[in-house]
GUSEMI-563039 format. One line per 10 residues: number of its first residue (from 1); their letters; for each residue x, z, y of N, C-alpha, C. Coordinates in steps of 0.1 Angstrom, whole numbers. Atoms other than C-alpha are relative to their C-alpha. Layout:
// GUSEMI-563039
NUM = a = X/Z/Y/X/Z/Y/X/Z/Y; ...
// end
This chain:
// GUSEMI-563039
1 = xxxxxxxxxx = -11/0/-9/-236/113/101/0/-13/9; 2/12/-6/-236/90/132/13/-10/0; -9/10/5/-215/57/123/7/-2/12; -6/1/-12/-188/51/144/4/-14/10; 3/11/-10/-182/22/168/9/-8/-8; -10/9/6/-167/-12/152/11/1/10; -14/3/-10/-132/-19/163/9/-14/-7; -10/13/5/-103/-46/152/-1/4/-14; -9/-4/8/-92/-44/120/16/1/0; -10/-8/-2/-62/-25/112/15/-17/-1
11 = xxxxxxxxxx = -9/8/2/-33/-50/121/11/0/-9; -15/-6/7/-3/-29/101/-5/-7/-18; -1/5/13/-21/-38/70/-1/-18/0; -5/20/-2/-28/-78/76/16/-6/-3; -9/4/1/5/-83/83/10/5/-11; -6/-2/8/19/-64/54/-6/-6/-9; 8/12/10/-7/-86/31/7/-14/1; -1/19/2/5/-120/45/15/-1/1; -16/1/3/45/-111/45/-4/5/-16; 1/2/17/36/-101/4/-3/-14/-5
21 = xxxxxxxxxx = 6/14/4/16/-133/2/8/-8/4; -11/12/-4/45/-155/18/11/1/-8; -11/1/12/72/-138/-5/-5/-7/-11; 6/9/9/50/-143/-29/1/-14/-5; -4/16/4/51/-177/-28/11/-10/3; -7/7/-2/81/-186/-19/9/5/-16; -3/-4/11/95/-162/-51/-8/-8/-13; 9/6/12/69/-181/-75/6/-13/3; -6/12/1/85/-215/-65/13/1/-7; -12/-1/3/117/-202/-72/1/-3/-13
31 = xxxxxxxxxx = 4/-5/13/106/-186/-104/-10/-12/-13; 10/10/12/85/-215/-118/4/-15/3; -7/16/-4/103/-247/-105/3/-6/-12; -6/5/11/120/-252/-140/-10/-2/-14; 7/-2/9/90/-244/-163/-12/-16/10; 13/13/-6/67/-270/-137/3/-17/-3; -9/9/3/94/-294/-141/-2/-11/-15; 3/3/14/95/-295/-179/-15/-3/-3; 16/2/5/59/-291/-186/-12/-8/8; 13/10/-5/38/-312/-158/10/-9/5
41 = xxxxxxxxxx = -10/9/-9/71/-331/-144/1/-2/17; 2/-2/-13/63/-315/-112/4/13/4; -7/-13/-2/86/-283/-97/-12/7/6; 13/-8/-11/58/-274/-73/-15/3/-8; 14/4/6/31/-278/-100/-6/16/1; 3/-16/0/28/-236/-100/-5/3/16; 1/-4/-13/31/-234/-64/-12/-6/5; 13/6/-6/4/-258/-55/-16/6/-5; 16/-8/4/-26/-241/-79/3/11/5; 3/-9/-10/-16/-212/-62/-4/5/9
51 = xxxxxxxxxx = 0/2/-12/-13/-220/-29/-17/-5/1; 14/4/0/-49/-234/-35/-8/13/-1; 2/-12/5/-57/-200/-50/1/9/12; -3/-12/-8/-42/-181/-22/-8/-4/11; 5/-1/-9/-63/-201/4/-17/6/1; 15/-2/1/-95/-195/-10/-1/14/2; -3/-13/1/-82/-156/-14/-1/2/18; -3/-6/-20/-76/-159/26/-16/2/9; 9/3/0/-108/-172/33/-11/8/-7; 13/-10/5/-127/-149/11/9/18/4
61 = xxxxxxxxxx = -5/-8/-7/-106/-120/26/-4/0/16; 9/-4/-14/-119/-129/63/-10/4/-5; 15/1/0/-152/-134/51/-8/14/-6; 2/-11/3/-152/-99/33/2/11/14; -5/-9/-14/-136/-82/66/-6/0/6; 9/2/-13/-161/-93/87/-14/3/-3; 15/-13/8/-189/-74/63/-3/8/5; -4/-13/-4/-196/-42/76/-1/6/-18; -4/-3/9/-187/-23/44/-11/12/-4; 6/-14/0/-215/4/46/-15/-10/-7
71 = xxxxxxxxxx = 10/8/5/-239/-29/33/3/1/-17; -3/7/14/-223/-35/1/-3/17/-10; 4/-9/6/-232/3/-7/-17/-2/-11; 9/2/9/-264/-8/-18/-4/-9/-10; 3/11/9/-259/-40/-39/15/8/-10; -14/-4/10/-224/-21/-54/-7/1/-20; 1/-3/14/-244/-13/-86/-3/-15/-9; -2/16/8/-253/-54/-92/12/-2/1; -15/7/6/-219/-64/-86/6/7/-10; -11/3/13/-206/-44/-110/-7/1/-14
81 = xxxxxxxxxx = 1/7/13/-232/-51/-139/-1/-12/2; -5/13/5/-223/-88/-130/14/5/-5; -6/-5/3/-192/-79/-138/2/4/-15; 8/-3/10/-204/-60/-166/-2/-15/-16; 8/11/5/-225/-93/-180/16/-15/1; -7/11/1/-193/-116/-173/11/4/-9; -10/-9/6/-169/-91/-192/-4/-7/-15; 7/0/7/-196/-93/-218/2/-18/-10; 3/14/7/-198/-133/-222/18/-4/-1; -16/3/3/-160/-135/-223/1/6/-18
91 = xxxxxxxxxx = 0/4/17/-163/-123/-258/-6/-10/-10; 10/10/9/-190/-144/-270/7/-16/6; -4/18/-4/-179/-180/-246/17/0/2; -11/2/-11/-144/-172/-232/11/-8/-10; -13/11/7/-113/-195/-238/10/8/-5; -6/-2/10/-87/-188/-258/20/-1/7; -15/3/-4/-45/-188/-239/5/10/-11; -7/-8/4/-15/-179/-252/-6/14/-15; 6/-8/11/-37/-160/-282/-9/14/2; 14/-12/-11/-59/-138/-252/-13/-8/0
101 = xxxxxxxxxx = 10/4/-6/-92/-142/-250/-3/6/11; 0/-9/-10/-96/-133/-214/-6/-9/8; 5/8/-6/-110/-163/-196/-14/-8/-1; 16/5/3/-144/-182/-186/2/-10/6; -5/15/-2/-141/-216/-180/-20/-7/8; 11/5/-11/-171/-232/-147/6/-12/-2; -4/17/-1/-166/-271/-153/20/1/1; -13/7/-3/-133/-280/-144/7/14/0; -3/-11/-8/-124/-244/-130/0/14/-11; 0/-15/13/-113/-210/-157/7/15/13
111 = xxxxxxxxxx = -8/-13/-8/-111/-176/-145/-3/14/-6; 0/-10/12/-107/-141/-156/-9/14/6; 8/-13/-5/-137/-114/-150/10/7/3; -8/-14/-6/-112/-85/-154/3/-1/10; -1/-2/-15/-103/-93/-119/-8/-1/7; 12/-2/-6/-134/-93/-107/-6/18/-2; 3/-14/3/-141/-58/-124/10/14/8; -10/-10/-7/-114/-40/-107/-9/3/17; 5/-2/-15/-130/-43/-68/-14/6/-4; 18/-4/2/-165/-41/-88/-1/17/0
121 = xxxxxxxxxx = -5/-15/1/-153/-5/-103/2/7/17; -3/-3/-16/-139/1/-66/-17/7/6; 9/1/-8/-172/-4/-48/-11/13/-9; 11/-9/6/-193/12/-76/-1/21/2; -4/-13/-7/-175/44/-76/-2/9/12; 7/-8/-15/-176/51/-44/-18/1/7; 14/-3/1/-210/46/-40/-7/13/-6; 5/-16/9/-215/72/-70/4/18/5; -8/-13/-6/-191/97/-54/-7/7/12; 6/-4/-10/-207/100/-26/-13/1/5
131 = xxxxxxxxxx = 17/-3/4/-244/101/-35/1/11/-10; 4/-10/7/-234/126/-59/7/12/8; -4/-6/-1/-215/144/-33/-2/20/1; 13/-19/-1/-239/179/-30/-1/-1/-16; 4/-5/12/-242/173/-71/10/15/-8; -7/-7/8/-225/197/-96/14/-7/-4; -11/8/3/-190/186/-98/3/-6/-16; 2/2/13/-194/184/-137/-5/-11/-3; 8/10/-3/-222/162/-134/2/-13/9; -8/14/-9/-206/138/-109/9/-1/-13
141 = xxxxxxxxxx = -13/11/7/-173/132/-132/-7/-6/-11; 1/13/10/-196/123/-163/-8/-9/3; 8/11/-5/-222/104/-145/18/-14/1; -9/7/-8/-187/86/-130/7/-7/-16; 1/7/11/-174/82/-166/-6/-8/-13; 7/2/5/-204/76/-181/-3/-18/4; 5/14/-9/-206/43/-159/10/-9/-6; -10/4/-3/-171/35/-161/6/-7/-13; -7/1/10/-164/37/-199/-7/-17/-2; 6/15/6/-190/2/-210/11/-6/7
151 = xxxxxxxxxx = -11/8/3/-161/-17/-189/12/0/-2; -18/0/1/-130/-5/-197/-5/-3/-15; -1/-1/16/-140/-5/-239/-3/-19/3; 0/22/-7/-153/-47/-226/12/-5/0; -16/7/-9/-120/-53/-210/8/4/-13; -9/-8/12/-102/-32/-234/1/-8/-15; -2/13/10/-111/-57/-263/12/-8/-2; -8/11/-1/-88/-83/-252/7/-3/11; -11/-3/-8/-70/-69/-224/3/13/5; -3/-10/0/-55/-36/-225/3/11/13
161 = xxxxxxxxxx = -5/-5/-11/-37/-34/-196/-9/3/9; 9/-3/-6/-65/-40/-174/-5/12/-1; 9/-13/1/-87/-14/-190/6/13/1; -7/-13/2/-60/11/-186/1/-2/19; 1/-1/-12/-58/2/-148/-14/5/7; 15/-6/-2/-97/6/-144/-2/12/-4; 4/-16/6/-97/38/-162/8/8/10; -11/-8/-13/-65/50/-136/-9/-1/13; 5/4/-11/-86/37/-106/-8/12/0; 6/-8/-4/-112/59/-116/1/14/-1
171 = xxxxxxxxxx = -10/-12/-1/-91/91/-121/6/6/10; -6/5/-18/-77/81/-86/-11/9/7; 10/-1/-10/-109/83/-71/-5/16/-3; 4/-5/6/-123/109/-93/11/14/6; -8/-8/-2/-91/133/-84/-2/6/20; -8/-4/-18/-92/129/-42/-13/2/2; 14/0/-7/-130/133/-44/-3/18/-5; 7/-10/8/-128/166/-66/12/11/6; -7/-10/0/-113/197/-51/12/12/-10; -2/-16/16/-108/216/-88/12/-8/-8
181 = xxxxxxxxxx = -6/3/11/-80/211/-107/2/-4/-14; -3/-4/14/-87/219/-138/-8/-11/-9; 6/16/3/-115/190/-146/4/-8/0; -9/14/1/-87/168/-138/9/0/-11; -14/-6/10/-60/184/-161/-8/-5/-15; 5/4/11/-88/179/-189/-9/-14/-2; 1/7/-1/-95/147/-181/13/-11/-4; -12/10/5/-58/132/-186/0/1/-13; -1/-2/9/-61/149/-213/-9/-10/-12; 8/10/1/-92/130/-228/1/-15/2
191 = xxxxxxxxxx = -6/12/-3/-75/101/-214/10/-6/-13; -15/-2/9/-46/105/-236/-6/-2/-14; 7/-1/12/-70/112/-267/-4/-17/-3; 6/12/-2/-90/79/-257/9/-12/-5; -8/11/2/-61/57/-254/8/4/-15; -8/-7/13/-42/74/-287/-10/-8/-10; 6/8/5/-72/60/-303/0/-16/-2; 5/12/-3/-77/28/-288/15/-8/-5; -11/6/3/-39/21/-293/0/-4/-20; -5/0/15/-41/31/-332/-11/-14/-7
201 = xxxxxxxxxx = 9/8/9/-70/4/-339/8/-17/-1; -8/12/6/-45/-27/-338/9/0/-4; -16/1/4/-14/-30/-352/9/-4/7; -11/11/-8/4/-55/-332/0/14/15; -3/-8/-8/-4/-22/-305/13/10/-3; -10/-8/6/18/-1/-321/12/-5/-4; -15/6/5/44/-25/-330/7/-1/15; -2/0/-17/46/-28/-289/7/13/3; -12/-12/2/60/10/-294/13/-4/-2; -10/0/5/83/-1/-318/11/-6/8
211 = xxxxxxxxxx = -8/7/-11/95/-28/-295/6/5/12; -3/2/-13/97/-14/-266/15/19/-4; -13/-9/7/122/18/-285/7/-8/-3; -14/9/2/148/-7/-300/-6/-16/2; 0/14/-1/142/-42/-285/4/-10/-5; -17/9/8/172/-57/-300/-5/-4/-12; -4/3/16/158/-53/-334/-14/-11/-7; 15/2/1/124/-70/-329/1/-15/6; 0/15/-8/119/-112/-327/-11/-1/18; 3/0/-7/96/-102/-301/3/7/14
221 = xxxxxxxxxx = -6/-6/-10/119/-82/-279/8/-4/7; -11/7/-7/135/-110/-267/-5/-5/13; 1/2/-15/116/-114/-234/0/9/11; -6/-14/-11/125/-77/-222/12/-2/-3; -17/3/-3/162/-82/-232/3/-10/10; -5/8/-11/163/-113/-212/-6/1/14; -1/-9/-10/147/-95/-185/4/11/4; -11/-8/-4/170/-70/-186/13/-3/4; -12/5/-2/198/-93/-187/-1/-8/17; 4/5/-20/186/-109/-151/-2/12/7
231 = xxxxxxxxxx = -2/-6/-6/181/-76/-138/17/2/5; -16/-5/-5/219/-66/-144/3/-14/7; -5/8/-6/231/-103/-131/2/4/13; 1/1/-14/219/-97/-100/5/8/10; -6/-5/-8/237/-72/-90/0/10/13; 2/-5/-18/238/-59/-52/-10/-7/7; 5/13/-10/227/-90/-33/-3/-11/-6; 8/11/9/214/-114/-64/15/-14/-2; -6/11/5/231/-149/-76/-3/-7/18; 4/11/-13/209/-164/-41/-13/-4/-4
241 = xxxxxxxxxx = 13/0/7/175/-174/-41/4/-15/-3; 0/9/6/168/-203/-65/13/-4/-11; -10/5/7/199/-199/-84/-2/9/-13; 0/-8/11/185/-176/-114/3/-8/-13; -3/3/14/196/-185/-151/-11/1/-4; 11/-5/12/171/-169/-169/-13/-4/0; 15/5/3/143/-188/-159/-1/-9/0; -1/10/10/155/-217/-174/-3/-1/-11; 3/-2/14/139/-212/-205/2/12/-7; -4/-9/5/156/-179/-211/-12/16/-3
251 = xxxxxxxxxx = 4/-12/-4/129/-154/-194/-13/-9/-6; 10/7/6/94/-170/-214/-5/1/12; 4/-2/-18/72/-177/-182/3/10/9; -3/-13/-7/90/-162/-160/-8/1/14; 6/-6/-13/64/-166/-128/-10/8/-4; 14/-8/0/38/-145/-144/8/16/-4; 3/-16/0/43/-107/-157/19/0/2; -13/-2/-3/82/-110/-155/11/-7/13; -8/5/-12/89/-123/-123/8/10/6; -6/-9/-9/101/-92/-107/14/-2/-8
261 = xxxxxxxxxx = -13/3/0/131/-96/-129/7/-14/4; -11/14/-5/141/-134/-114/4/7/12; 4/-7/-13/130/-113/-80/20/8/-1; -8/-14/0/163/-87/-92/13/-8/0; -17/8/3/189/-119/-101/1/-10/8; -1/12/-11/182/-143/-72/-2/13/9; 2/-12/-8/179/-109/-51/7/8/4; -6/-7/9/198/-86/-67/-9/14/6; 5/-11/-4/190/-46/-57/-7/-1/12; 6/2/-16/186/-53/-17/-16/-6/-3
271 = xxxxxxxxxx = 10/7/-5/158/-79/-20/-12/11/-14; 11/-4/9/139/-57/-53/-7/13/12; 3/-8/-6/139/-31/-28/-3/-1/15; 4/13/-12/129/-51/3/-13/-3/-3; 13/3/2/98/-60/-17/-8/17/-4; 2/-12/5/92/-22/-30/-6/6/10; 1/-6/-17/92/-12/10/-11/-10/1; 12/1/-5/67/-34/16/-15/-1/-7; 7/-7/9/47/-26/-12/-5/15/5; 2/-14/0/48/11/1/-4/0/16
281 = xxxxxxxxxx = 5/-1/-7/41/0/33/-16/-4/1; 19/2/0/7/-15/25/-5/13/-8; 6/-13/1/0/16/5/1/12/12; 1/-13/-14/10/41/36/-14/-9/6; 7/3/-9/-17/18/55/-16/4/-6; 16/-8/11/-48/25/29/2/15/-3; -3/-13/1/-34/60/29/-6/4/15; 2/0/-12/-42/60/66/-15/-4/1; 19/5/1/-76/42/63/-5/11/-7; 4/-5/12/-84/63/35/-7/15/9
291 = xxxxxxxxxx = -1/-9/-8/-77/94/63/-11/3/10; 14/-2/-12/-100/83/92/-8/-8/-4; 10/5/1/-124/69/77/-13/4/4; 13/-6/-7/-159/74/92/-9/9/-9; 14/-5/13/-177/85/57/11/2/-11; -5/-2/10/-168/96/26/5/-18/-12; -5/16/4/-175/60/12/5/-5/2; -12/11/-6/-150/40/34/14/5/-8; -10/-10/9/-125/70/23/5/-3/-10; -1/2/12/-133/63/-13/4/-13/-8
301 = xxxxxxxxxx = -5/15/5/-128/22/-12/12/3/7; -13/0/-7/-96/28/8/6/6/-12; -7/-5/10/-82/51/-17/4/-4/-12; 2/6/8/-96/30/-47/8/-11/0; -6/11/1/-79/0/-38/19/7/1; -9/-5/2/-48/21/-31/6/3/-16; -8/-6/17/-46/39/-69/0/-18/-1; 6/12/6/-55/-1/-78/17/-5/4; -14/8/-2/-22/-15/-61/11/13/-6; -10/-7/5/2/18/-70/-1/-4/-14
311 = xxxxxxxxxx = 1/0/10/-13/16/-103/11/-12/-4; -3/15/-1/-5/-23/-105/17/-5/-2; -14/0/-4/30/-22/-92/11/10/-6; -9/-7/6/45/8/-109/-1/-5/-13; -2/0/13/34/1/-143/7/-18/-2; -9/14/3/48/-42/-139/14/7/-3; -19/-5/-3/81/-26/-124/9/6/-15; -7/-7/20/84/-1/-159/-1/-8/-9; -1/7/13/74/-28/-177/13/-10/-2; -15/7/-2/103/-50/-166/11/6/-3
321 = xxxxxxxxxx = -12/-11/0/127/-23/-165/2/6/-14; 3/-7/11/115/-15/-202/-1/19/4; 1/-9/2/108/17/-190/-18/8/-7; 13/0/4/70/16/-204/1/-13/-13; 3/7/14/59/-6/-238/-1/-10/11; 8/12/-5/50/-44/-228/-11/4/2; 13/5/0/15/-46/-214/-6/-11/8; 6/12/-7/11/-77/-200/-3/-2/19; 1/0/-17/9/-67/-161/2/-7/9; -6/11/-17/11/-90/-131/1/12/11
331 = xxxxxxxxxx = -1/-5/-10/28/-79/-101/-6/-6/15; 14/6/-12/0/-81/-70/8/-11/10; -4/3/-6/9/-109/-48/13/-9/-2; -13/8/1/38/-123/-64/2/-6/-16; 4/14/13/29/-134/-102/-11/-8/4; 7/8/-3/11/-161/-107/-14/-2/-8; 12/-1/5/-24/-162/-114/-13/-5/13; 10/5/-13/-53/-179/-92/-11/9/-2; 14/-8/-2/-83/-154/-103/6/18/6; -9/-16/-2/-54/-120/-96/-2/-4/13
341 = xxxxxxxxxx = -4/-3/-11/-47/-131/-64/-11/-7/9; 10/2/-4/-81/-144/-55/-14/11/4; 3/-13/2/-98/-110/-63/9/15/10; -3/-7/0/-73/-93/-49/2/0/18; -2/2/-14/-69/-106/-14/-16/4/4; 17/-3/-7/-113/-102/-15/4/16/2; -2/-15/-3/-96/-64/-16/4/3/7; -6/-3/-10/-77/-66/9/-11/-2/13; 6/2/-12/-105/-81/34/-9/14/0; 7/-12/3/-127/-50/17/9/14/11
351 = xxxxxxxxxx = -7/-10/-6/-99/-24/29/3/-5/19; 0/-2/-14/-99/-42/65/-14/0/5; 9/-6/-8/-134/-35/68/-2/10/2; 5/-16/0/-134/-2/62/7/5/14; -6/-4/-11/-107/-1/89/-4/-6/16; 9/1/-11/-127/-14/115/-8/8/8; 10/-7/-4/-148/15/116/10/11/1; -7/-11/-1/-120/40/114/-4/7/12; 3/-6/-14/-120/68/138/17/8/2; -14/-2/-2/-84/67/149/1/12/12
361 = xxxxx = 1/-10/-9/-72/97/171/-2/-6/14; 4/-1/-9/-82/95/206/-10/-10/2; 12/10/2/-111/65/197/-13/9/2; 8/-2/-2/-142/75/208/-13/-4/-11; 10/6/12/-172/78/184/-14/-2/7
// end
């Protein structure tokens, strides 16, 4: 198929990326002022490794944008056995937080593959999808799982959530690339089996059931109650920003997987649903990319990074809300993490190159 003419990238999504990334950080000051305070004697101490984090994310987001996106088809299968190989040495070297091993520590500098695995998945996929597109549809989903399982069971070690988002990504992709129903229907299914498994081999998984059915009754159900109790505070229109309670020591770090609840009591409903909207407007815009895309491949990373942020954002929200178990989730753009939102902005420059090439209605090809 003849490639279609570069163009801008897509403005609607930019500016829905850098109003996320400015809430973002003005919500993570809010949210971590009291914890930076106490523990480095500096309120901004969160905001500044961020802010460092989020430049390099900007910066490796042009520098991805300005790729043409139809190159990375043919190195997609090394990026994601580095990937692979960094997943890998996180069991054998990686550091040790909070009682995760999830990190790899470069001199001075720690960061977490699994975020690196999510765009790798992305890129690989689609590559696969669309070199197997003339295959046997059969044949495409196990080749596609066959690839996919070595890093989600990696990740899946020693971080759950992840491997459950990488397995959704490729379900995602796997679903808008496959006309047939019914391969999909026995797919969730096998999904369901997989994780049923994967949940019964620790205990402390299953006690995360227990918890997340009666909170109240469990010492460790005291960081969803007190995110529940800042959701109700807030009200209509929030306490104001910077004036939350609960993240004075009440909400355990509250700028990482529980921020959306300070978000709900310095906020209250208005501002949770202020960020929601523009949450759904960056997904309508990779919905749109996804649409005119010039090739099947552009299509496939547009859509990919799509399941990747819906995934992302529904399952934090239920987890806040206790409407899903704890799994540890950050919300894109607005917890705090320098390798999440490092990774994830390189996804965003990924989705504006695809949109460069789009073939928007009356554009000439």
């Amino acid at each position: 198929m003849r490639r279609s003419r570069e163009g801008a990238s897509d403005g609607v999504l930019l500016l829905a990326v850098l109003l996320l990334g400015g809430f973002g950080l003005a919500v993570l000051y809010s949210a971590s002022s009291y914890n930076g305070q106490v523990r480095f004697g500096d309120a901004a101490w969160y905001l500044k490794k961020q802010f460092f984090a989020m430049t390099l994310g900007l910066a490796a987001m042009y520098g991805v944008s300005r790729v043409d996106y139809h190159a990375l088809k043919r190195i997609s299968g090394a990026i994601y056995l580095l990937s692979v190989m960094l997943s890998g040495a996180v069991l054998l070297f990686g550091d040790t937080y909070n009682g995760s091993r999830r990190w790899l520590s470069v001199g001075p500098l720690s960061f977490q593959p699994a975020e690196f695995a999510k765009p790798a998945v992305i890129l690989l996929l689609a590559g696969m999808v669309d070199s197997m597109k003339k295959k046997h549809q059969g044949l495409m989903i196990a080749s596609v799982f066959g690839m996919v399982l070595p890093i989600v069971a990696l990740v899946g070690t020693n971080n759950l959530s992840t491997a459950v988002i990488i397995l959704g990504i490729a379900m995602i992709m796997i679903f808008i690339s496959n006309p047939r129903y019914l391969p999909f229907l026995g797919l969730i299914a096998a999904g369901c089996v997989f994780l049923g498994i994967f949940l019964s081999l620790e205990s402390y998984r299953l006690e995360r059931l227990a918890i997340w059915r009666n909170p109240e009754l469990y010492e460790k159900g005291y960081q969803t109650l007190q995110g529940l109790y800042a959701i109700g505070s807030g009200g209509l229109f929030g306490l104001g920003f910077g004036s939350s309670l609960q993240k004075l020591g009440f909400v355990p770090e509250a700028q990482n997987d529980m921020i959306f609840s300070i978000i709900c009591e310095e906020m209250g409903l208005v501002g949770a649903v202020c960020l929601i909207l523009l949450f759904l407007l960056l997904l309508w815009r990779f919905m749109v990319i996804a649409t005119h895309a010039p090739d099947l491949f552009g299509s496939l990373i547009a859509a990919g990074i799509m399941g990747h942020l819906a995934i992302q954002v529904i399952l934090n929200i239920a987890v806040v809300t206790n409407t899903i178990p704890n799994t540890g989730i950050t919300l894109p753009f607005v917890s705090y993490g320098g390798t999440s939102i490092l990774f994830l902005f390189a996804e965003m420059g990924l989705g504006l190159s695809v949109s460069r090439f789009c073939v928007w209605p009356g554009k000439r090809r």
